[in-house]
N, CA, C, O and CB atoms as a CASP TS submission, in Angstrom:
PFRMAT TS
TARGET T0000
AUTHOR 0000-0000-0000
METHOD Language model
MODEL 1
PARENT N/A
ATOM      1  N   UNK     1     -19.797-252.994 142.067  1.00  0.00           N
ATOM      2  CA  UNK     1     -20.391-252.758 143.359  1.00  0.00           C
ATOM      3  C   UNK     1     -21.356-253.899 143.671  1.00  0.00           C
ATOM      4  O   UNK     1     -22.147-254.269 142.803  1.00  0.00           O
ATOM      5  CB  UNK     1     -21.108-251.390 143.396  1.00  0.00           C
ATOM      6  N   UNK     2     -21.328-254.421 144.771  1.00  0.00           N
ATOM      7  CA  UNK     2     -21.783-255.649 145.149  1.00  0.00           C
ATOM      8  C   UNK     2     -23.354-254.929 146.093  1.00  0.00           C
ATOM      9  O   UNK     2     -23.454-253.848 146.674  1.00  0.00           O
ATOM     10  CB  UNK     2     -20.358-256.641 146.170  1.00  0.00           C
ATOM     11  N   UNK     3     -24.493-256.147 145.901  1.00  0.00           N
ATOM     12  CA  UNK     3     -25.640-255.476 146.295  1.00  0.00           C
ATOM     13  C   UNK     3     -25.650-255.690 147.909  1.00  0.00           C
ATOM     14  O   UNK     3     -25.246-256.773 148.333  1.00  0.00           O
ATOM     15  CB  UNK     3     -26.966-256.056 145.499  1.00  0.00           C
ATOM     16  N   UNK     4     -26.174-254.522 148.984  1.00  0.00           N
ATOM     17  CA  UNK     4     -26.486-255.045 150.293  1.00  0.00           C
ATOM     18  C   UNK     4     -27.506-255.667 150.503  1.00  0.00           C
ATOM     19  O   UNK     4     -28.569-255.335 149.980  1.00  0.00           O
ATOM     20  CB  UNK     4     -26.522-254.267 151.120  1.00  0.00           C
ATOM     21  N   UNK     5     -27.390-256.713 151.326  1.00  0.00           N
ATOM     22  CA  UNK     5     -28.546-257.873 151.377  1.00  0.00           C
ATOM     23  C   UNK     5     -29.309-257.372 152.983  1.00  0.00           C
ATOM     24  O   UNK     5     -29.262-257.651 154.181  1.00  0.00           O
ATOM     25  CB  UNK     5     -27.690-259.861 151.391  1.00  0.00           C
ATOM     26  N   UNK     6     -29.841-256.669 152.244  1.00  0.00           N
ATOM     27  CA  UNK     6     -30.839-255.866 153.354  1.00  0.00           C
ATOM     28  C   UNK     6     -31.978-255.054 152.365  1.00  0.00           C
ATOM     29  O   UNK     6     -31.733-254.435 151.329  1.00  0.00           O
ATOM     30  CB  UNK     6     -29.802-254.537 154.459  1.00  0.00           C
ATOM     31  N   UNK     7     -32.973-255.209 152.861  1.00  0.00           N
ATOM     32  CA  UNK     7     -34.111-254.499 152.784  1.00  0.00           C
ATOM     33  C   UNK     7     -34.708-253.070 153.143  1.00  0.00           C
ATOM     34  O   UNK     7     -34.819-252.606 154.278  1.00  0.00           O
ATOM     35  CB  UNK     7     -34.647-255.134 153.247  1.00  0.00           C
ATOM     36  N   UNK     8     -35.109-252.403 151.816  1.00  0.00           N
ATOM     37  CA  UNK     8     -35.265-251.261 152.117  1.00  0.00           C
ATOM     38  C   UNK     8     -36.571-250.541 151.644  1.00  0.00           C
ATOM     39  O   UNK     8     -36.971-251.112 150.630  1.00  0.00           O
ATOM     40  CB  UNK     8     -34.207-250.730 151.741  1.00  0.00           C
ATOM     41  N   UNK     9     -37.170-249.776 151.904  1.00  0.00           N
ATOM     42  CA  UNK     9     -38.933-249.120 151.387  1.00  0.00           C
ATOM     43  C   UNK     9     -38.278-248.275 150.205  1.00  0.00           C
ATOM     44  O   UNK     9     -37.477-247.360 150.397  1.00  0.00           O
ATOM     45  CB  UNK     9     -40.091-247.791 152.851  1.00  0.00           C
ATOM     46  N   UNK    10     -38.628-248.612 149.225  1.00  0.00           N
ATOM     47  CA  UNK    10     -39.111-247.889 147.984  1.00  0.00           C
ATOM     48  C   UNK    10     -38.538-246.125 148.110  1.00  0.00           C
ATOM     49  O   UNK    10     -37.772-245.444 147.427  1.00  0.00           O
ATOM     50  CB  UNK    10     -41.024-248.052 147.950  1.00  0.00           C
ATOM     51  N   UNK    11     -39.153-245.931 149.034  1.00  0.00           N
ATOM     52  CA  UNK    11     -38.883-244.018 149.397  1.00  0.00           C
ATOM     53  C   UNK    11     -37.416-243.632 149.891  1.00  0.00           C
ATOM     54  O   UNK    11     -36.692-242.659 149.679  1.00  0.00           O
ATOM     55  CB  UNK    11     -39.992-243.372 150.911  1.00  0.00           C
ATOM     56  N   UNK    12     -37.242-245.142 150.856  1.00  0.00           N
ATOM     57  CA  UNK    12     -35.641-245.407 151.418  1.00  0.00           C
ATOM     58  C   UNK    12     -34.686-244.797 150.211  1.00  0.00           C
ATOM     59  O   UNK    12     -33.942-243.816 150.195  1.00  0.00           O
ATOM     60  CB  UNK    12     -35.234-247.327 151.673  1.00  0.00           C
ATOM     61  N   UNK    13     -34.969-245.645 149.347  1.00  0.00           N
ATOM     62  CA  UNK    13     -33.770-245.817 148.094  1.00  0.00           C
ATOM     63  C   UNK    13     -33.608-244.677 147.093  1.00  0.00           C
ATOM     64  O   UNK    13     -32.573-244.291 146.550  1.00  0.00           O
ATOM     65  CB  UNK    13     -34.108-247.112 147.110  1.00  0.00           C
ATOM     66  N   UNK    14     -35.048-244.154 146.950  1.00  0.00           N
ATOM     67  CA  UNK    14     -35.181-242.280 146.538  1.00  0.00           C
ATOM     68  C   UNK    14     -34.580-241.698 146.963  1.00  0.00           C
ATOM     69  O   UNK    14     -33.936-240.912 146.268  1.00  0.00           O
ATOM     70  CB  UNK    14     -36.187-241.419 146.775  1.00  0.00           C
ATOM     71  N   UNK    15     -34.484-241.714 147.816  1.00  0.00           N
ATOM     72  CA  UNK    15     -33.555-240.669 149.407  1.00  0.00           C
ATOM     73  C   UNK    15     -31.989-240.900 149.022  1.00  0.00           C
ATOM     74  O   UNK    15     -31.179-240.019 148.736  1.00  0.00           O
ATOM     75  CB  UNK    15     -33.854-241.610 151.598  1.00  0.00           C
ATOM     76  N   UNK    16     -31.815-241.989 149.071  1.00  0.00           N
ATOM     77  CA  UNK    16     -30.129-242.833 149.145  1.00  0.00           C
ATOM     78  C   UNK    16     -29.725-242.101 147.807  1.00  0.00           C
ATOM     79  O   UNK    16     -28.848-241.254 147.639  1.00  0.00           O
ATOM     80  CB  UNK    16     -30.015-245.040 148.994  1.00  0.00           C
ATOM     81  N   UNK    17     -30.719-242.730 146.781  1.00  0.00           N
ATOM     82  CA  UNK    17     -29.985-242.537 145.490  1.00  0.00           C
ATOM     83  C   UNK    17     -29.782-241.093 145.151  1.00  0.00           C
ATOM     84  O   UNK    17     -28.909-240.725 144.365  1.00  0.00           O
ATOM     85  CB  UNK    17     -30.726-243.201 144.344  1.00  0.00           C
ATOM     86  N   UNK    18     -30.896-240.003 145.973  1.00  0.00           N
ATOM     87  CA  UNK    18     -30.801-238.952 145.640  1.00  0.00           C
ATOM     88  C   UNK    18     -29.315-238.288 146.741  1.00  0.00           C
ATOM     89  O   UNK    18     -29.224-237.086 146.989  1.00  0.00           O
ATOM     90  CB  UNK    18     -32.354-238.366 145.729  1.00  0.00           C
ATOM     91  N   UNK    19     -28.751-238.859 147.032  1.00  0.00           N
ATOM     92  CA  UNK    19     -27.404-238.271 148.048  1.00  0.00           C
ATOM     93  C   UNK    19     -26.173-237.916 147.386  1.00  0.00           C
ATOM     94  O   UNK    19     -25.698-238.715 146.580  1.00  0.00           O
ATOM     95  CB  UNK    19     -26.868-239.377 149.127  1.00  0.00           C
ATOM     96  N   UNK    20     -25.647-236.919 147.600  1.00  0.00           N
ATOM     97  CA  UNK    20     -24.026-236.800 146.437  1.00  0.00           C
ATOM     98  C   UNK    20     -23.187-237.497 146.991  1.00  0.00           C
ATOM     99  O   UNK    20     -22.978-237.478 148.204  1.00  0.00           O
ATOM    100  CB  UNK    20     -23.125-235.266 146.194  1.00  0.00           C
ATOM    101  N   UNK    21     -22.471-238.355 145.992  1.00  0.00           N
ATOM    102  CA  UNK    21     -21.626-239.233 145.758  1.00  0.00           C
ATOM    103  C   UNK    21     -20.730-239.755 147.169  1.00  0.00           C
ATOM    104  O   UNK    21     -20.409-240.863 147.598  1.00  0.00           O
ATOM    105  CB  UNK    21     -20.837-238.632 144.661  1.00  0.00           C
ATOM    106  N   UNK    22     -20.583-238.787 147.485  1.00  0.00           N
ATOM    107  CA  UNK    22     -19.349-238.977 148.970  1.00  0.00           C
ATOM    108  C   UNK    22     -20.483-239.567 149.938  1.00  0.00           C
ATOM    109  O   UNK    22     -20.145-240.653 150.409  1.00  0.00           O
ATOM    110  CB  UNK    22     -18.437-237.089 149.839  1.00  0.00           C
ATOM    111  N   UNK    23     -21.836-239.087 150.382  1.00  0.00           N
ATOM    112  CA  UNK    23     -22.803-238.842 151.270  1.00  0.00           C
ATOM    113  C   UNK    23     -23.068-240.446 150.787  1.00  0.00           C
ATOM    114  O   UNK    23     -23.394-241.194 151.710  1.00  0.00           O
ATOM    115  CB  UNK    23     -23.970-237.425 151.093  1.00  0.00           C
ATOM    116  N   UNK    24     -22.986-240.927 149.721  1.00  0.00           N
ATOM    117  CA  UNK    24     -24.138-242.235 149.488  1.00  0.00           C
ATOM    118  C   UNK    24     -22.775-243.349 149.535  1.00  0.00           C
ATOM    119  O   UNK    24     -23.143-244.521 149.455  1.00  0.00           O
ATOM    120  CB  UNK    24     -25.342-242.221 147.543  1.00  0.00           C
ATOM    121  N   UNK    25     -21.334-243.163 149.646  1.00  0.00           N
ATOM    122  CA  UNK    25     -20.214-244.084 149.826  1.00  0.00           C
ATOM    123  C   UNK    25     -20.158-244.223 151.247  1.00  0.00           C
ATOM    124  O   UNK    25     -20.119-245.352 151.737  1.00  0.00           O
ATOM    125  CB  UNK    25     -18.860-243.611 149.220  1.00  0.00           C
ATOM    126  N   UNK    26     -20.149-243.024 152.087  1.00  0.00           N
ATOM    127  CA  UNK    26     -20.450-243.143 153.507  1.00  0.00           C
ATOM    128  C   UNK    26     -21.687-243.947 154.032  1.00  0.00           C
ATOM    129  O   UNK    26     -21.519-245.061 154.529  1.00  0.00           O
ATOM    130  CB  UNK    26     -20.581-241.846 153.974  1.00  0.00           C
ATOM    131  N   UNK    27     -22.740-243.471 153.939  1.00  0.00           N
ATOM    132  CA  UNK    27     -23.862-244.550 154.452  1.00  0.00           C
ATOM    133  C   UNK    27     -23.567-246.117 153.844  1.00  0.00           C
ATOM    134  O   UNK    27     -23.459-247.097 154.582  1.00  0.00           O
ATOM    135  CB  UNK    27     -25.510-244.006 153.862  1.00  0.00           C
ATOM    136  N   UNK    28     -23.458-246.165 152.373  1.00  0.00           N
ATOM    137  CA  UNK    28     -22.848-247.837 151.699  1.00  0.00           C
ATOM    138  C   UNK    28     -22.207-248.647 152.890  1.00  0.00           C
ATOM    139  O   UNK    28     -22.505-249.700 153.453  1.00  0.00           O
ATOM    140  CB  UNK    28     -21.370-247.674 150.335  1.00  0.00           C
ATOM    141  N   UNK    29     -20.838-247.377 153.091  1.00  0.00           N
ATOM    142  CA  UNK    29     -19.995-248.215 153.739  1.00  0.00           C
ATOM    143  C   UNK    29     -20.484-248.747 155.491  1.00  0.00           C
ATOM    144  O   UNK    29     -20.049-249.637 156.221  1.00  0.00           O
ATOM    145  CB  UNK    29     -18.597-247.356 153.661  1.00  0.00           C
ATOM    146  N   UNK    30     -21.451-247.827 155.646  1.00  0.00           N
ATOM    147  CA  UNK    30     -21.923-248.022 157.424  1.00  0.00           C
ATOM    148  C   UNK    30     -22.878-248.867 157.363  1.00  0.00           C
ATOM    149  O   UNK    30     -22.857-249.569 158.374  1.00  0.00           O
ATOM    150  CB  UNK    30     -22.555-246.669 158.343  1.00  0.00           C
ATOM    151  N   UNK    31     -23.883-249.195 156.518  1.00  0.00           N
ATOM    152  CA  UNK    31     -24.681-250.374 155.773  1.00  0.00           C
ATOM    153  C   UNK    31     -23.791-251.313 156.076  1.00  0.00           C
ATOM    154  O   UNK    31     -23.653-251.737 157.224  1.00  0.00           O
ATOM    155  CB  UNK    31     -24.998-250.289 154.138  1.00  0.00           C
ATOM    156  N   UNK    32     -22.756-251.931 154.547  1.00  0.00           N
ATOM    157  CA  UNK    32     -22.037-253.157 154.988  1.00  0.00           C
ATOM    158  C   UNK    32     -21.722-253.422 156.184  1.00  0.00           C
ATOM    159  O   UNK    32     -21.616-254.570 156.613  1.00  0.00           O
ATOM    160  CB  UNK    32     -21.013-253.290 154.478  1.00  0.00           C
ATOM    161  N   UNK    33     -21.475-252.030 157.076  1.00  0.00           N
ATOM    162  CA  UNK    33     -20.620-252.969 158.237  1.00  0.00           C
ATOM    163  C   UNK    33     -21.728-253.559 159.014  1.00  0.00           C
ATOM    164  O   UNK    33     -21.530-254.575 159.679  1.00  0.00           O
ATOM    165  CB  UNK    33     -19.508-252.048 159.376  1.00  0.00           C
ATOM    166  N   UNK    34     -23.187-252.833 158.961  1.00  0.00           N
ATOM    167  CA  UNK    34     -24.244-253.468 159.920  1.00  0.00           C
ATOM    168  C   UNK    34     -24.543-254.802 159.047  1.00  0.00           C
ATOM    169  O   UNK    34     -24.279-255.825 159.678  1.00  0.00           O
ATOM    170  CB  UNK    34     -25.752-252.402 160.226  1.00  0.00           C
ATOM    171  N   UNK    35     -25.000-255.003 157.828  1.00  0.00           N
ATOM    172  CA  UNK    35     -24.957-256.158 157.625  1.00  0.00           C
ATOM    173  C   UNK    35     -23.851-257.379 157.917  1.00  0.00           C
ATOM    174  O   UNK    35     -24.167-258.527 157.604  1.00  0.00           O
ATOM    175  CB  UNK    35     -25.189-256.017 156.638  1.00  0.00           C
ATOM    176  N   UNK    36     -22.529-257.103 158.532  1.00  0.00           N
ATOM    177  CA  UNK    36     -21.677-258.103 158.587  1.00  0.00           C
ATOM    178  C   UNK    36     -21.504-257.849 159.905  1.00  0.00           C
ATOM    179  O   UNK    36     -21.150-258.921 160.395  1.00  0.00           O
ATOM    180  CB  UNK    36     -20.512-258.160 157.678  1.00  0.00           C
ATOM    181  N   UNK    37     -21.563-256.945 160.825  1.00  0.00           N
ATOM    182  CA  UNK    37     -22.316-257.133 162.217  1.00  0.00           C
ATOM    183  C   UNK    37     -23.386-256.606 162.814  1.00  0.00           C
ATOM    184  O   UNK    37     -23.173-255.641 163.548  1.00  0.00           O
ATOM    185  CB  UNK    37     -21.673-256.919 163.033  1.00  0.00           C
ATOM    186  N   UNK    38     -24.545-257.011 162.684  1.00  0.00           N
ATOM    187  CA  UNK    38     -25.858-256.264 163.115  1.00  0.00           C
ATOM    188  C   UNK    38     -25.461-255.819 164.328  1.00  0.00           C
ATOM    189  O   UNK    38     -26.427-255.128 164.652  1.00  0.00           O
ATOM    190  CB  UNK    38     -27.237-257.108 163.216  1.00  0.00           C
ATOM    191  N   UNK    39     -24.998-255.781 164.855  1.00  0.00           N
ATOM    192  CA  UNK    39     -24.935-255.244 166.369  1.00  0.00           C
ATOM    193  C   UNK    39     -23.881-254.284 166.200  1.00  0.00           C
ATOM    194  O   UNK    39     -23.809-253.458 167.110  1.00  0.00           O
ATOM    195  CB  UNK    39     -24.570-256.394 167.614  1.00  0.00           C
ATOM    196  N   UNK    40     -22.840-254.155 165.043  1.00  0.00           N
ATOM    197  CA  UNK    40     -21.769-252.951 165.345  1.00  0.00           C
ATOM    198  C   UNK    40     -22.462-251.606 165.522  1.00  0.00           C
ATOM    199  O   UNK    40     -21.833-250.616 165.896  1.00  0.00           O
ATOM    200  CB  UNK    40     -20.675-252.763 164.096  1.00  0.00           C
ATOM    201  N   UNK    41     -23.778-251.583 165.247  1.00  0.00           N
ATOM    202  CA  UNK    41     -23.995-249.990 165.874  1.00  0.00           C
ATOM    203  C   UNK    41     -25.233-249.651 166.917  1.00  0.00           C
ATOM    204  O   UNK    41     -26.198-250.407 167.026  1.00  0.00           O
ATOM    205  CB  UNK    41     -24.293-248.947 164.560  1.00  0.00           C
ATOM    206  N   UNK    42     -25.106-248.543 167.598  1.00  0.00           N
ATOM    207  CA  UNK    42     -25.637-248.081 168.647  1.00  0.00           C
ATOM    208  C   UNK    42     -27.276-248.383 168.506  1.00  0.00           C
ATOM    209  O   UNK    42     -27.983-248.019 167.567  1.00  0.00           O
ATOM    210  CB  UNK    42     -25.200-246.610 168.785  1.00  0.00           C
ATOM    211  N   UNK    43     -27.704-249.157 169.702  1.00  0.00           N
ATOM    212  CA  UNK    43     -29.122-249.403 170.099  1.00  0.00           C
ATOM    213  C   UNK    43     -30.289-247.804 169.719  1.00  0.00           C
ATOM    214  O   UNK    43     -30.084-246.804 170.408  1.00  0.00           O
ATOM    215  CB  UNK    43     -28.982-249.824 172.019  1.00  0.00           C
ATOM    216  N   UNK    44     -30.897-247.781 169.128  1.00  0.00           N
ATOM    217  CA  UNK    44     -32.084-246.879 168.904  1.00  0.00           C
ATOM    218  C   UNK    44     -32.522-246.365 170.097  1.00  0.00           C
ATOM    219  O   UNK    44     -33.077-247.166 170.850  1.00  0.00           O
ATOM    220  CB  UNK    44     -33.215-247.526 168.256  1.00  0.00           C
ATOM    221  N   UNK    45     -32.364-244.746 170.607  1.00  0.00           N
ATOM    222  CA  UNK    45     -32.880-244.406 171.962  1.00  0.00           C
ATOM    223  C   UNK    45     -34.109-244.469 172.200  1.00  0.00           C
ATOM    224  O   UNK    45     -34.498-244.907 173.282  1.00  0.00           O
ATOM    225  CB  UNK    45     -32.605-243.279 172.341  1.00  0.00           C
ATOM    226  N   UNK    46     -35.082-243.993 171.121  1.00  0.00           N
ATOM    227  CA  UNK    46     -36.673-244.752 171.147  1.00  0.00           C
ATOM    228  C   UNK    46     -36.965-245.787 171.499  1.00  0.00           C
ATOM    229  O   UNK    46     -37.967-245.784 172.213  1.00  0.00           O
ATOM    230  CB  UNK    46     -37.278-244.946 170.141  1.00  0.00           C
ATOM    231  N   UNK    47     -36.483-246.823 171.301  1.00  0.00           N
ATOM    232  CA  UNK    47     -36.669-248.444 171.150  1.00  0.00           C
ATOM    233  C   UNK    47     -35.520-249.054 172.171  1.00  0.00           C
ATOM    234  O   UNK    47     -34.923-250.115 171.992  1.00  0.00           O
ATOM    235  CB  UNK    47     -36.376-249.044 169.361  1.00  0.00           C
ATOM    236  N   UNK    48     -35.349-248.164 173.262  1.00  0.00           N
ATOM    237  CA  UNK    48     -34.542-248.924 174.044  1.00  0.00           C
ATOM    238  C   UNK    48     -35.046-250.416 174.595  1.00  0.00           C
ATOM    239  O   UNK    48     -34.311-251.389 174.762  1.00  0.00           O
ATOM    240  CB  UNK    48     -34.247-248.061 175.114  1.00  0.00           C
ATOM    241  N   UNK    49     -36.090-250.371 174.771  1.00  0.00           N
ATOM    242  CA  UNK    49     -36.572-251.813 175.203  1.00  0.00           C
ATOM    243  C   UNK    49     -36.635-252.805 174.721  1.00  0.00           C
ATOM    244  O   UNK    49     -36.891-253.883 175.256  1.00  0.00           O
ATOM    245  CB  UNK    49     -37.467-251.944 175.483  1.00  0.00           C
ATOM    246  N   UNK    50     -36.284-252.458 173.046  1.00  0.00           N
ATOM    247  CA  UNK    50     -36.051-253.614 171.786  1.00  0.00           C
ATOM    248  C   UNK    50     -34.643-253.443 171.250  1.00  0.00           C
ATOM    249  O   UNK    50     -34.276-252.797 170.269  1.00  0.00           O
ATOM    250  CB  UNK    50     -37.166-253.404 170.389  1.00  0.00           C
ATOM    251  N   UNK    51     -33.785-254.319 172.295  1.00  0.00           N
ATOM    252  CA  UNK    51     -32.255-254.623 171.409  1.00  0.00           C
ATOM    253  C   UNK    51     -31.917-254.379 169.885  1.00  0.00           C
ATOM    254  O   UNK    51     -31.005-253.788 169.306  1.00  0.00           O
ATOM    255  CB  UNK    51     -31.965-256.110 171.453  1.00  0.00           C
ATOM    256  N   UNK    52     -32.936-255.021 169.515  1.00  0.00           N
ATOM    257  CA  UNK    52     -32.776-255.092 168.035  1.00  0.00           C
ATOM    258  C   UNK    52     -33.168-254.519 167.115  1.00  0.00           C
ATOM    259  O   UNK    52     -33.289-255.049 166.011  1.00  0.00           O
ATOM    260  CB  UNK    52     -33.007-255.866 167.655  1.00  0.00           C
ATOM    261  N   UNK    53     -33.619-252.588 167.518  1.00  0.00           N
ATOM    262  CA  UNK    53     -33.737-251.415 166.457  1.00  0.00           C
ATOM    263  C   UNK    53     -32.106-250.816 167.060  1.00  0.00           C
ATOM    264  O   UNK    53     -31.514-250.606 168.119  1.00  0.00           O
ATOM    265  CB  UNK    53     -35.469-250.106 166.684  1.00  0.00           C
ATOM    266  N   UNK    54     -31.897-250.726 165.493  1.00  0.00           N
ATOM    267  CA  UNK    54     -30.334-250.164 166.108  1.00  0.00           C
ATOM    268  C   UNK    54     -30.591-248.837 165.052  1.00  0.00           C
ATOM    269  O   UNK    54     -31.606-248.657 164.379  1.00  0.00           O
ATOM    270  CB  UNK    54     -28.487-251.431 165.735  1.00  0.00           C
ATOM    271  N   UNK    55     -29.523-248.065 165.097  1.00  0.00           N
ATOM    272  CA  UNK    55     -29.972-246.447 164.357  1.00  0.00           C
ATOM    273  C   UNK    55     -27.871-246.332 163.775  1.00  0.00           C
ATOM    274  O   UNK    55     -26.871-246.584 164.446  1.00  0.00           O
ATOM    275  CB  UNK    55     -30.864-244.531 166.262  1.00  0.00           C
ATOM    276  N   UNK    56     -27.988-245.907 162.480  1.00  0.00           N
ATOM    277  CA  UNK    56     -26.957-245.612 161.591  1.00  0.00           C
ATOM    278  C   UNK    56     -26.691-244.051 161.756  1.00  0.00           C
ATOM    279  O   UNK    56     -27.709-243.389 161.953  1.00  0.00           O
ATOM    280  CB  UNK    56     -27.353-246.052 160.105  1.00  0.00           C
ATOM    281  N   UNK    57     -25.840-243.561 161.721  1.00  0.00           N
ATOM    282  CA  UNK    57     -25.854-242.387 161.972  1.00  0.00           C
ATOM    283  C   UNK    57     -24.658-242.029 160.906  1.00  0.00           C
ATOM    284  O   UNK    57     -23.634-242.709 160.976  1.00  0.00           O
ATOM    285  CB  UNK    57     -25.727-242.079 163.511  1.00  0.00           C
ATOM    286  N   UNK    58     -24.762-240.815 159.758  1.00  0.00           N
ATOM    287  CA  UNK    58     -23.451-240.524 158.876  1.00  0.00           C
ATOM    288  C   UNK    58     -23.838-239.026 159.148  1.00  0.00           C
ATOM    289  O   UNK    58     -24.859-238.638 159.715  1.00  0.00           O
ATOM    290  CB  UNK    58     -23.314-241.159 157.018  1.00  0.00           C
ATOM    291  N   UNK    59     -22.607-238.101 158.525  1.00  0.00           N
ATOM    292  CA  UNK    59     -22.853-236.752 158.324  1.00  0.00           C
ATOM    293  C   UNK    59     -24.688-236.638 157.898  1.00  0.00           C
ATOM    294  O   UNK    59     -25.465-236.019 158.625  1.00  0.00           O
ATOM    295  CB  UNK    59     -21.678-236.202 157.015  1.00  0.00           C
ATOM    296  N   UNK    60     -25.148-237.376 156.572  1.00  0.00           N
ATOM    297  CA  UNK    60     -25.767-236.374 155.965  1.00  0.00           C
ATOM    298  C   UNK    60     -27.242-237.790 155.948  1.00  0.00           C
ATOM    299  O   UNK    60     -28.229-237.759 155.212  1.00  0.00           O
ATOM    300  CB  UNK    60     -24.810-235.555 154.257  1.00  0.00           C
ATOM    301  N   UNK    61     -27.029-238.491 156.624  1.00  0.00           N
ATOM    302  CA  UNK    61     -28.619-239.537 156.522  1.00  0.00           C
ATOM    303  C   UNK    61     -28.495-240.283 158.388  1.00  0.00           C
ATOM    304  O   UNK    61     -27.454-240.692 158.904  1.00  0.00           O
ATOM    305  CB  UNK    61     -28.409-241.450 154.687  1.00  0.00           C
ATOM    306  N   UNK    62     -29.715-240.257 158.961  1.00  0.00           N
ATOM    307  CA  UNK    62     -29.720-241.142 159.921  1.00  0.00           C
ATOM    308  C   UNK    62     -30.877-242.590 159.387  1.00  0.00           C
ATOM    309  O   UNK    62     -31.876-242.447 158.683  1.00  0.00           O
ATOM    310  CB  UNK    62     -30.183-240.212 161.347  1.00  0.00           C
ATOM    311  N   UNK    63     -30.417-243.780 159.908  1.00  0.00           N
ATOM    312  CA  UNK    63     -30.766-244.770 159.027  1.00  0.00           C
ATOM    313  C   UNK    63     -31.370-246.319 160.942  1.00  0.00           C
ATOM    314  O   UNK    63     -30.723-246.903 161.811  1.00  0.00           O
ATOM    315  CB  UNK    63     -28.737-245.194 157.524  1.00  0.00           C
ATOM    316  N   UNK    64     -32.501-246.239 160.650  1.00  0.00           N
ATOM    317  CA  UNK    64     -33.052-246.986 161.599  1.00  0.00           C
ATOM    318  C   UNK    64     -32.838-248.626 161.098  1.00  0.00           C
ATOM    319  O   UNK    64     -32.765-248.757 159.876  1.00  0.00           O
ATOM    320  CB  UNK    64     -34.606-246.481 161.788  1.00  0.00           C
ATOM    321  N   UNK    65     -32.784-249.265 161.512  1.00  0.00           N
ATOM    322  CA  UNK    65     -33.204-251.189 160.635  1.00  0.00           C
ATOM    323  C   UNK    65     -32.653-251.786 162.155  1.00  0.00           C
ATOM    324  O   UNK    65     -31.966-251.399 163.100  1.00  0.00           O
ATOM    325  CB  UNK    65     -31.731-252.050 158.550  1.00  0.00           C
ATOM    326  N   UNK    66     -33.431-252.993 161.730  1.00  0.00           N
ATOM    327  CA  UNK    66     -34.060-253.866 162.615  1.00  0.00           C
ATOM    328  C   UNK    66     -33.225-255.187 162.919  1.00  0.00           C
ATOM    329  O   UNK    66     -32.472-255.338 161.957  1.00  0.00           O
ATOM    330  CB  UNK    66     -35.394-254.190 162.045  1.00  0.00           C
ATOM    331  N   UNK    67     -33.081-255.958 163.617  1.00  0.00           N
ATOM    332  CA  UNK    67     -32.233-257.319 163.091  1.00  0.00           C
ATOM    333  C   UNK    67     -32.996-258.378 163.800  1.00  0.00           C
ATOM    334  O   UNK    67     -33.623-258.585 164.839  1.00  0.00           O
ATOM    335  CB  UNK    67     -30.452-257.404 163.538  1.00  0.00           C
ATOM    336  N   UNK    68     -32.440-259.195 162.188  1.00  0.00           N
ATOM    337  CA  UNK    68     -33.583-260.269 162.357  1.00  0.00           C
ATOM    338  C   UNK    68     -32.911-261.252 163.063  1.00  0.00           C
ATOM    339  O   UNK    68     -31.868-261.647 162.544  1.00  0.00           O
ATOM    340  CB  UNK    68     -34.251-260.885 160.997  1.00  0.00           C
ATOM    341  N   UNK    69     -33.411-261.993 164.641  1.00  0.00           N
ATOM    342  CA  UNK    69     -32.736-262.672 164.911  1.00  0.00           C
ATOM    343  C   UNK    69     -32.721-264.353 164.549  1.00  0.00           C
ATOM    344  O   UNK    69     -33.646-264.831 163.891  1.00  0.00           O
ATOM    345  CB  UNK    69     -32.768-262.293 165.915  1.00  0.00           C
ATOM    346  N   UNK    70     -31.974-264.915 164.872  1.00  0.00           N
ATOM    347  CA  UNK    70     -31.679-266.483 164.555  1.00  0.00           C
ATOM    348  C   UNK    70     -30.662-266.958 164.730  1.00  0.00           C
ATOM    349  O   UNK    70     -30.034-266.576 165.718  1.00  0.00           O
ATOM    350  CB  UNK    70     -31.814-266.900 163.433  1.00  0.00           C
ATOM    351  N   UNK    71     -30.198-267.768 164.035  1.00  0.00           N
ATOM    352  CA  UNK    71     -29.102-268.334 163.908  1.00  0.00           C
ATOM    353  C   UNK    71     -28.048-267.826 163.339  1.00  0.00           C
ATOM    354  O   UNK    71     -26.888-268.057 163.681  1.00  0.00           O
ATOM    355  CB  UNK    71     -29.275-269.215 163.471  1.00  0.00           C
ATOM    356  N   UNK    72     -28.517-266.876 162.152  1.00  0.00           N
ATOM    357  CA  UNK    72     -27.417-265.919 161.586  1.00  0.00           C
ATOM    358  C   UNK    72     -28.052-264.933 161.909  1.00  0.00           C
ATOM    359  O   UNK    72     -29.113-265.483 161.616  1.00  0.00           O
ATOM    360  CB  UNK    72     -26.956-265.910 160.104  1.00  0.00           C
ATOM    361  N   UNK    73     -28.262-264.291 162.137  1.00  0.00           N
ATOM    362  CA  UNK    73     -28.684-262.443 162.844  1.00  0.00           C
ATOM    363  C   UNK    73     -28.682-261.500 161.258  1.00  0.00           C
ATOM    364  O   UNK    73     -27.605-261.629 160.677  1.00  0.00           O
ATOM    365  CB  UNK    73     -26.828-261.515 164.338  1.00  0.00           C
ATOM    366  N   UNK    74     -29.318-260.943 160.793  1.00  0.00           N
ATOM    367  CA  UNK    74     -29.245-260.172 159.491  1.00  0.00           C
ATOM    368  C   UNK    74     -30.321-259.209 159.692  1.00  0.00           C
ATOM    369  O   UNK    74     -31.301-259.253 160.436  1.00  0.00           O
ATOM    370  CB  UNK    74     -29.442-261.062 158.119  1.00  0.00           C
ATOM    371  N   UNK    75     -29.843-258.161 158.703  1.00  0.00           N
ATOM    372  CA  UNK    75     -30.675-256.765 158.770  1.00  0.00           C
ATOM    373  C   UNK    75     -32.340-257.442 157.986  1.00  0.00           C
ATOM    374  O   UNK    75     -33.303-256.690 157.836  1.00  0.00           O
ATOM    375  CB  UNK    75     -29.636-255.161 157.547  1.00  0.00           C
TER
END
């Protein structure tokens, strides 16, 4: 298993790691895809005025992150 190159709080990863098996392959997999397109998911309805809080959404975790912009765009 290859690491996601994204940043996460300490409590984040408590949470993640504490998820059953199916629950923590689902978010993994909705992770990678935001890291390989920050923009594949839906703008944050709070933060409509900031493009760049986007919100993850799986059955069993909702997941906020930010993107950093530049030249390569990354979580």
């Amino acid at each position: 298993m290859t690491a996601i190159p994204a940043r996460f709080a300490a409590s984040v990863g408590r949470v993640i790691r504490g998820l059953p098996l199916p629950d923590r392959e689902e978010l993994r997999a909705a992770l990678e895809r935001a890291c390989q397109v920050p923009w594949s998911w839906p703008q944050a309805d709070r933060y409509e005025m900031d493009e760049t809080v986007r919100v993850i959404t799986t059955r069993s975790a909702i997941v906020h992150y930010v993107i950093l912009p530049g030249p390569d765009p990354h979580l």
